[in-house]
C-alpha positions as CSV (number, residue, x, y, z in Angstrom):
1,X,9.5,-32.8,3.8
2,X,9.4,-29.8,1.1
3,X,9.1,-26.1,2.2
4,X,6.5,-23.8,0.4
5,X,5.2,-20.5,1.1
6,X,1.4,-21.1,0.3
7,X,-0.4,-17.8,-0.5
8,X,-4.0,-16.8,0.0
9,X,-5.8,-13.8,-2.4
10,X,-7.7,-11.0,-0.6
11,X,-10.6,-9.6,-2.3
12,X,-10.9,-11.7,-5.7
13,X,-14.6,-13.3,-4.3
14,X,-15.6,-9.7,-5.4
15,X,-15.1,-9.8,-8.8
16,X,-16.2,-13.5,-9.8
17,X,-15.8,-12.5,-13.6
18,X,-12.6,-11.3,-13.4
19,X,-11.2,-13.9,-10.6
20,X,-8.2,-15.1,-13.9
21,X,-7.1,-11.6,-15.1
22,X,-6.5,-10.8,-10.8
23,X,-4.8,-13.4,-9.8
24,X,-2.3,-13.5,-12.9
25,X,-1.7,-10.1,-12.0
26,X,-1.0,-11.1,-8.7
27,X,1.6,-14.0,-9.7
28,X,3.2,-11.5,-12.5
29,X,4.0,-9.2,-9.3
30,X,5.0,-12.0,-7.1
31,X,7.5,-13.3,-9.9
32,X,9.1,-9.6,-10.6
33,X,9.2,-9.0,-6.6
34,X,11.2,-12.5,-6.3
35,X,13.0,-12.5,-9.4
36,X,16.3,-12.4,-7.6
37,X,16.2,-15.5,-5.7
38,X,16.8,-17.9,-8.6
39,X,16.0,-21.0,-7.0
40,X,12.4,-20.5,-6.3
41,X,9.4,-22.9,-8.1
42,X,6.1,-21.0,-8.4
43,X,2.8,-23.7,-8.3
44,X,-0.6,-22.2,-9.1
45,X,-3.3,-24.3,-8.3
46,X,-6.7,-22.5,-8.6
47,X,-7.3,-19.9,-5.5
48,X,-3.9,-21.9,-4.1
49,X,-0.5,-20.4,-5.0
50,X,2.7,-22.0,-3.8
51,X,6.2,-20.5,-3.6
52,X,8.2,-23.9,-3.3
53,X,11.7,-22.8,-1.5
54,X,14.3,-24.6,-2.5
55,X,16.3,-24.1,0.6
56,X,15.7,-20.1,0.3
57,X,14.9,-18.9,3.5
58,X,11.7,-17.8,4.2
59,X,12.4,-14.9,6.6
60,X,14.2,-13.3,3.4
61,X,11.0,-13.3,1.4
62,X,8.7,-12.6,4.3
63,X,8.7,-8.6,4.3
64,X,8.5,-8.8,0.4
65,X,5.2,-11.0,0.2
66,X,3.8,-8.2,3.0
67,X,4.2,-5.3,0.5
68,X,2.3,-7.0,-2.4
69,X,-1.1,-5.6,-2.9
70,X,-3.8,-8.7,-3.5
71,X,-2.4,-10.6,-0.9
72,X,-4.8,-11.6,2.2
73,X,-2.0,-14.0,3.8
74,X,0.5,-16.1,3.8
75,X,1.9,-19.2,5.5
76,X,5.1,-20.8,5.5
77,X,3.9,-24.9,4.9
78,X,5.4,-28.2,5.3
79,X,5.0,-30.5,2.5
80,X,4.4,-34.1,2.9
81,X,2.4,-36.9,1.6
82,X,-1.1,-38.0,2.1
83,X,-0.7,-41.0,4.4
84,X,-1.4,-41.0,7.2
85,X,2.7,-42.2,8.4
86,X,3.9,-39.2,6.8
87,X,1.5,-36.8,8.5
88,X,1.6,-38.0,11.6
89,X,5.8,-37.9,11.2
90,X,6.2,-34.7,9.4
91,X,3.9,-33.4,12.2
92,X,5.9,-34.5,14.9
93,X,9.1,-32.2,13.1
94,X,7.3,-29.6,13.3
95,X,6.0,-30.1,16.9
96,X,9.7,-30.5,18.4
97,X,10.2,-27.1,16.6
98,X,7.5,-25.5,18.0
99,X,8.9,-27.0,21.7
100,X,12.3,-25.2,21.2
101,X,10.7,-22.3,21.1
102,X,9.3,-22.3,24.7
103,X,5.3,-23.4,23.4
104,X,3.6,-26.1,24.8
105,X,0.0,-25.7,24.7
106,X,-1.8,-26.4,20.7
107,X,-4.3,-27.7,19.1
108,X,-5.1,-29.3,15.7
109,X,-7.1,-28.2,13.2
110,X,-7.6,-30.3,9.7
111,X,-9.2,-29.5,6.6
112,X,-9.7,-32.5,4.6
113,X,-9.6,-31.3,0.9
114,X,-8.3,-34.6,-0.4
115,X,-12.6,-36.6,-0.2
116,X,-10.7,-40.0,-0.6
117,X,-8.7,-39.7,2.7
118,X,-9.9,-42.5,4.6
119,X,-10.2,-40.7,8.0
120,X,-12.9,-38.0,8.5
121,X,-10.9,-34.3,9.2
122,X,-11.7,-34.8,13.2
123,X,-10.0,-38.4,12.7
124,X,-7.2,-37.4,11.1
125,X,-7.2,-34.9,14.1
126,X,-7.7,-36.6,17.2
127,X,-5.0,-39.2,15.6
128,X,-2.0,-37.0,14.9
129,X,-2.9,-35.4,18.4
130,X,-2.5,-38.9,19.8
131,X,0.7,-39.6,18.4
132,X,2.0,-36.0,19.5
133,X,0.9,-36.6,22.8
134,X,2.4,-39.9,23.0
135,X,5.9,-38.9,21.3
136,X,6.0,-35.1,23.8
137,X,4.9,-35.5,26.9
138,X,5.6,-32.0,27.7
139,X,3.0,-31.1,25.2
140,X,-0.9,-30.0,26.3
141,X,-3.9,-29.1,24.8
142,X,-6.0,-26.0,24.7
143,X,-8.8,-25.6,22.5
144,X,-9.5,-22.4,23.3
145,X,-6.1,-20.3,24.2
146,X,-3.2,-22.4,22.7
147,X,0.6,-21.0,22.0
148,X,-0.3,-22.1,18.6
149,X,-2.4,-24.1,16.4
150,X,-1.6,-27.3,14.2
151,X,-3.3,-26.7,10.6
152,X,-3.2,-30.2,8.7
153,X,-4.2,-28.9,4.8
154,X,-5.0,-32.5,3.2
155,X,-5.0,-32.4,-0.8
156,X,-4.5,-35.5,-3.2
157,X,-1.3,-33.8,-4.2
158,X,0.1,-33.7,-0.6
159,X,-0.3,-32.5,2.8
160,X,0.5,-28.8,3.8
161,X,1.6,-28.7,7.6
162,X,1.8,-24.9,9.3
163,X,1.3,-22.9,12.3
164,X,1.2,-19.6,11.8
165,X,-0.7,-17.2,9.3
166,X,1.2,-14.2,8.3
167,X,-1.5,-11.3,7.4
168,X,-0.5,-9.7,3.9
169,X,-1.6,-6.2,2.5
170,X,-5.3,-7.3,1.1
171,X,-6.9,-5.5,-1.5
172,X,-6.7,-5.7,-5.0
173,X,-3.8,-6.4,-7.7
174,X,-1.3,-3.8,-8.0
175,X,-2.4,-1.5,-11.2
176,X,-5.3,-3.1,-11.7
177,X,-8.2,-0.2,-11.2
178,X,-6.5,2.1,-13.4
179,X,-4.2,5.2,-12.6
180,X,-4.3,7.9,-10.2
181,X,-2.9,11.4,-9.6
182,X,-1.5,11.7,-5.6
183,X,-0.6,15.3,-4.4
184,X,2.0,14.9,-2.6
185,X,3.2,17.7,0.2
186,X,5.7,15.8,2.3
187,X,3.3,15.6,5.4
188,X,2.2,12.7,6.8
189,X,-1.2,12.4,5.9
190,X,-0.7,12.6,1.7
191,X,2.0,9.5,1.5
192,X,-0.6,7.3,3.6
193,X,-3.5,8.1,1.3
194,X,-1.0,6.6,-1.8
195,X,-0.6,3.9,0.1
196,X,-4.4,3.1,0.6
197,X,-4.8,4.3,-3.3
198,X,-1.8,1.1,-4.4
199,X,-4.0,-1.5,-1.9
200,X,-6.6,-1.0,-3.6
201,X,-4.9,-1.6,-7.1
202,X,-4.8,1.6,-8.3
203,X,-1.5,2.9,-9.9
204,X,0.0,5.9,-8.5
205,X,1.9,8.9,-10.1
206,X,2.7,12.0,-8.1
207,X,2.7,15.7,-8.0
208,X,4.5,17.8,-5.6
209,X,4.7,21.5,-5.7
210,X,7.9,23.1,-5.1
211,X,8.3,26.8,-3.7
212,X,12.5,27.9,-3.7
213,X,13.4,29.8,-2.0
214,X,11.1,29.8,0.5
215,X,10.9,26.2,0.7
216,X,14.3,24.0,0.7
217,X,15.9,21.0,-1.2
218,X,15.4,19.0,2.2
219,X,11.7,19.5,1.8
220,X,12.1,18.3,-2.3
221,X,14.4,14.9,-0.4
222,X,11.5,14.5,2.1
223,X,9.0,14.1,-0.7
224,X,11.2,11.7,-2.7
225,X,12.3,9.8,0.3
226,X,8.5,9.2,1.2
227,X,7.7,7.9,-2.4
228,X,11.1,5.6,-2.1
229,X,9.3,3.9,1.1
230,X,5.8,3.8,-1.3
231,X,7.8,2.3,-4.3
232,X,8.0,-1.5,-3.2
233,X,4.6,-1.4,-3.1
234,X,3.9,-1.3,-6.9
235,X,3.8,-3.7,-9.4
236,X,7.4,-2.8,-10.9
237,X,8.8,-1.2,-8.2
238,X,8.4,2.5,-9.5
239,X,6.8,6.1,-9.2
240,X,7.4,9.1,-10.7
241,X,7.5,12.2,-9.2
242,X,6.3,15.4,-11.1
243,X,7.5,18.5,-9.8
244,X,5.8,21.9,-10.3
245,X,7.9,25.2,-9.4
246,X,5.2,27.0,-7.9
247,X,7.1,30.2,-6.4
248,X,5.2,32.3,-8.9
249,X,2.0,31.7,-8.3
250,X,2.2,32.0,-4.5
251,X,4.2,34.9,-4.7
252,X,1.1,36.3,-6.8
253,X,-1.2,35.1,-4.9
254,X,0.4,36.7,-1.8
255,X,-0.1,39.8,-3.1
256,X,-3.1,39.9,-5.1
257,X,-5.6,38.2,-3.0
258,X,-6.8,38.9,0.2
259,X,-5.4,37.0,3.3
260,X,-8.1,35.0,4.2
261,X,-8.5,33.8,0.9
262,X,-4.8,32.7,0.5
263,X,-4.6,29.2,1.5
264,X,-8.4,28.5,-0.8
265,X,-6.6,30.1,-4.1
266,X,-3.5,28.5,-3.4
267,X,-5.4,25.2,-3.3
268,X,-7.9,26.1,-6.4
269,X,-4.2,26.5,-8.7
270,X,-2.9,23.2,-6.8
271,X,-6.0,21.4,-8.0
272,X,-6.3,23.1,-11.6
273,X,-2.2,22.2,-12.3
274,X,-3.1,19.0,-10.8
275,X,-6.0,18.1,-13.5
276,X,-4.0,18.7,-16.5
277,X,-1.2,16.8,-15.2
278,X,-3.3,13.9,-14.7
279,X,-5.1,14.1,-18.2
280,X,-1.4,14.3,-20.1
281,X,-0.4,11.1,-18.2
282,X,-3.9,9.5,-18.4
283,X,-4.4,9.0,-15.1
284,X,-8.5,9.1,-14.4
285,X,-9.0,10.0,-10.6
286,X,-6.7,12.8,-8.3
287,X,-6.1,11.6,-5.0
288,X,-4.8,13.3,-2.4
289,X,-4.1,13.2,2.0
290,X,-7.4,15.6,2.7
291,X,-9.5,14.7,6.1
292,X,-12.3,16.6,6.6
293,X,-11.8,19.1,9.7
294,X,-8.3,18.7,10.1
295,X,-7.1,22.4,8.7
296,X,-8.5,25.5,7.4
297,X,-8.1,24.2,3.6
298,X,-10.2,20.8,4.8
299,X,-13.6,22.1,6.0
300,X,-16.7,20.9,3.9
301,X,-17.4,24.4,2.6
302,X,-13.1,24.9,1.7
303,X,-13.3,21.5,-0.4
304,X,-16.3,22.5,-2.0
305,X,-15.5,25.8,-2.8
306,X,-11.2,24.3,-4.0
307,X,-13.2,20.9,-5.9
308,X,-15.4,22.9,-7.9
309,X,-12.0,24.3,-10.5
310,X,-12.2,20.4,-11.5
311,X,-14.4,18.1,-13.2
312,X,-12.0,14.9,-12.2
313,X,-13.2,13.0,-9.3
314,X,-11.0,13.6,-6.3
315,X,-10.6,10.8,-4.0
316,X,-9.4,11.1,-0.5
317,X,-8.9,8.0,1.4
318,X,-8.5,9.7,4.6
319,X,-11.6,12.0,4.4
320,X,-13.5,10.2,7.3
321,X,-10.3,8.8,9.8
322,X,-9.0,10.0,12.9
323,X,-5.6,11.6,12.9
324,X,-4.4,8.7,15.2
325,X,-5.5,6.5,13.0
326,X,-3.8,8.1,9.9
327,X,0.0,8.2,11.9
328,X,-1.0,4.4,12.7
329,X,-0.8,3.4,9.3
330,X,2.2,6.0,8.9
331,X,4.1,3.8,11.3
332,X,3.2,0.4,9.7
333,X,4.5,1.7,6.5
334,X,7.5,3.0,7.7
335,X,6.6,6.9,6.9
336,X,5.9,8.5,9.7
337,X,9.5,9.3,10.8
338,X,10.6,10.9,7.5
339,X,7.0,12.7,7.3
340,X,7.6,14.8,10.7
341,X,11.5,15.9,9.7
342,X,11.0,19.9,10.0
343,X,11.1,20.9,6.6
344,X,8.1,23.0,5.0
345,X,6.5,22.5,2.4
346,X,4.3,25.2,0.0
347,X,1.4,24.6,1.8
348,X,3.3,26.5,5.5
349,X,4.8,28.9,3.7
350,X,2.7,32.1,3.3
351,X,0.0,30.6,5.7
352,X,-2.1,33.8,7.1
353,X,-3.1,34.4,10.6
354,X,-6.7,33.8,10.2
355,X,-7.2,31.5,7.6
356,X,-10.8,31.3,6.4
357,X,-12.4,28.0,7.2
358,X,-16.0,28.9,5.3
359,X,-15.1,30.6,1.8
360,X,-17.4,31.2,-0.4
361,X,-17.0,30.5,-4.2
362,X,-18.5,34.0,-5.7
363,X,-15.5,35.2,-3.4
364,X,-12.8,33.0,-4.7
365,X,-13.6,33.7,-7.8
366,X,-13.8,37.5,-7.7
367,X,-10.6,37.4,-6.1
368,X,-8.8,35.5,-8.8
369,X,-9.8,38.1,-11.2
370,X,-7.4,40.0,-9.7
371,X,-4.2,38.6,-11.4
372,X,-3.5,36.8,-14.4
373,X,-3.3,33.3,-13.0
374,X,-3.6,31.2,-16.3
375,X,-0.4,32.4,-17.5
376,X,1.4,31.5,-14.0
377,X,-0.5,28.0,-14.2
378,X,0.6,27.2,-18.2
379,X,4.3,28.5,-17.3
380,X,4.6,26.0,-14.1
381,X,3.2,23.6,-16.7
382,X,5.9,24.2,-19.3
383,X,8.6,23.4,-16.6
384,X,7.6,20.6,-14.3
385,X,10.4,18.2,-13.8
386,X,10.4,14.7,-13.2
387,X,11.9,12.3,-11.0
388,X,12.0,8.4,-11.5
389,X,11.8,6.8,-8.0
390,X,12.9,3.1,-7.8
391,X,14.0,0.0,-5.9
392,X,16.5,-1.0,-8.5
393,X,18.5,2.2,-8.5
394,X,18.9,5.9,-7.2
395,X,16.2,8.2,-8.5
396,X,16.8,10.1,-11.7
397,X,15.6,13.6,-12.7
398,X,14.2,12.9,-16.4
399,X,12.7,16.4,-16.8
400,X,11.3,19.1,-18.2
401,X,9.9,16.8,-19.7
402,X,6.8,17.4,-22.6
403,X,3.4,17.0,-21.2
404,X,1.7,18.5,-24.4
């Protein structure tokens, strides 16, 4: 009796046309995730994909299968062939496995792929359940509440025996949709919007602005540390981090424009700095941790009034979820704990008293004509720095590097 890992794809019934050029992508990423367990034999067969284990253990690959966008889930299956003797025994295995782990209640469920089966799927039910019954008497059924169900997968190739599906990230193929901008701030909510951007098969690059003094190399660590737990994720196991020194133009902004306005012209020179960046590294969409209400900068008239210095969609994946919900999927991904360590960031330095929560744009744009904030922009340009973030090896500043 082989071990396999057999893997199910998420959300390839939406794109019929492109069903080969998905799941290839998914299989290339599988193959580079696994590449350093040398023993493994990969099977595609069709909307099937099997990851025969070669006495690897499963619980190694597990986690790394989870962090694969594409995948729907997974199950760890029992190989045998398709007679009914080798069912019915490879079954029973399986069973006494399931009793040493304190279960006693199951039921069976067959799917009878394999048309020249001689038994109908409830036959080839009720008769393994039968012989289980017969062979473990401390065994009992439940149809509706069981410890755990019996799937019986019969193909002409061989019968899959498991008990447990393992839920996997869903969405699509990692880098499939094209490229994408994140801004970045070290918070929680930014990191989980990256993460939503990769599941649904979008490359990521990312921008973080950087304030020294007034904000510390712990705050720059955060950011990195963040984009190190995001980093698995992707299809080669790699982000880069831009990083735009952006003292300057707060400092002028601090002093040119009126208090109220701070935070809305900070976030207008974010978003403009933002927009070249992502033409130079042809990325088509900025995305960024934004959920409507939550601050003074993320009220419907503020993201109207910051959006409209762009001409680049801006997505926000969080626009329309509850905070709880947001440090729910912080958790999951294992961000949430580096996201609250009390460093700031740009965006809580310089923060006025009495932020204004409905700007108006003939206002922000009278009170940029108070400095000379294209200079300041093209300068932070000129010196961004960037950091290469990956699972093979320490990250690596690579920068200034040339974005023109």
């Amino acid at each position: 009796m082989e071990k396999h890992i057999l893997i199910r794809y998420g959300e390839l019934s939406l794109k019929k046309s492109n069903r080969n050029q998905f799941t290839q992508r998914i299989i290339q990423h599988i193959k580079t995730a696994l590449a350093h367990f040398p023993n493994l034999v990969f099977q595609n067969k069709g909307l099937r994909y099997y990851i025969v284990l070669n006495d690897h253990d499963p619980e190694e690959i597990i986690p790394i299968l989870k962090k694969i966008p594409g995948i729907y889930s997974f199950s760890v299956v029992y190989r045998c062939e398709s007679d009914l003797e080798s069912i019915k025994n490879a079954a029973l295995e399986i069973m006494q496995q399931e009793l040493a782990k304190g279960k006693r209640t199951f039921k069976v469920e067959t799917n009878r792929a394999y048309k020249q089966f001689p038994l109908t799927s409830l036959e080839i039910s009720q008769t393994v359940a039968s012989y289980l019954f017969k062979s473990l008497p401390d065994l009992k059924a439940d149809m509706r509440h069981p410890d755990f169900t019996l799937f019986l997968d019969v193909r002409d190739e061989g019968t899959y025996i498991y008990t447990e599906v393992i839920l996997g990230m869903g969405g699509f193929p990692a880098h499939i949709q094209g490229k994408g901008l994140l801004m970045v701030s070290g918070g929680i909510d930014s990191v989980v919007a990256g993460y939503l951007a990769i599941k649904k098969g979008v490359e990521i690059e990312a921008v973080h602005f950087a304030s020294p003094p007034y904000t510390s190399d712990n705050a720059l660590q955060k950011v990195v540390d963040l984009l190190e737990q995001l980093a698995p994720y992707t299809l080669n196991g790699t982000i880069l981090l831009h990083v735009v020194p952006f003292t300057t133009l707060q400092q002028l902004i601090y002093q040119y424009v009126r208090e109220d306005y701070g935070i809305t012209i900070m976030r207008r020179m974010m978003y403009r700095i933002s927009e070249r960046l992502a033409k130079k590294i042809q990325a088509e969409i900025i995305i960024n941790g934004e959920s409507i209400g939550q601050v003074a900068s993320q009220t419907l008239e503020s993201m109207s009034v910051i959006n409209s210095v762009v001409t680049m969609p801006v997505i926000r994946p969080l626009a329309m979820m509850d905070k709880e919900e947001i440090i729910n999927i912080a958790r999951d991904i294992g961000t949430y704990d580096i996201s609250i360590r009390p460093f700031e960031d740009c965006c809580t330095v310089f923060v006025p008293r009495h932020p204004q929560i409905k700007p108006r744009l003939h206002v922000a744009e009278k009170e940029e004509q108070n400095f000379d904030f294209e200079k300041s922009v093209e300068e932070a340009m000129k010196r961004i720095e960037t950091i290469v973030l990956s699972t093979k090896q320490h990250y690596q500043v690579v920068g200034p590097i040339d974005l023109f």
